[in-house]
Phi, psi and omega in degrees: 000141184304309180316336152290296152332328186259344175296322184252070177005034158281087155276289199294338155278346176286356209273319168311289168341282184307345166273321195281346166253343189231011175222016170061041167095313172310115175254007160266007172312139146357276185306315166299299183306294175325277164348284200299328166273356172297320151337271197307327183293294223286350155289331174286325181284342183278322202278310200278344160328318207237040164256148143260000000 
């Protein structure tokens, strides 16, 4: 899942994963753009989850 991938700094498949399904191959789509910061905020918000 891309959201994993990006989690473990696989970005560039993950960034693939998100073009070859929501951007017909394009990773400059809207959408893949959007997908991907959405990614990212809920990794930086999981990641301050787990400071004490």
């Amino acid at each position: 899942a891309p959201r994993w991938l990006i989690s473990r700094g696989r970005n560039d498949e993950a960034r693939r994963i998100l073009a070859k399904y929501h951007g017909n191959g394009d990773p400059n789509a809207p959408l893949v753009q959007l997908e991907w910061q959405e990614f990212e905020e809920a990794i930086k918000l999981d990641a301050s989850d787990k400071r004490w």
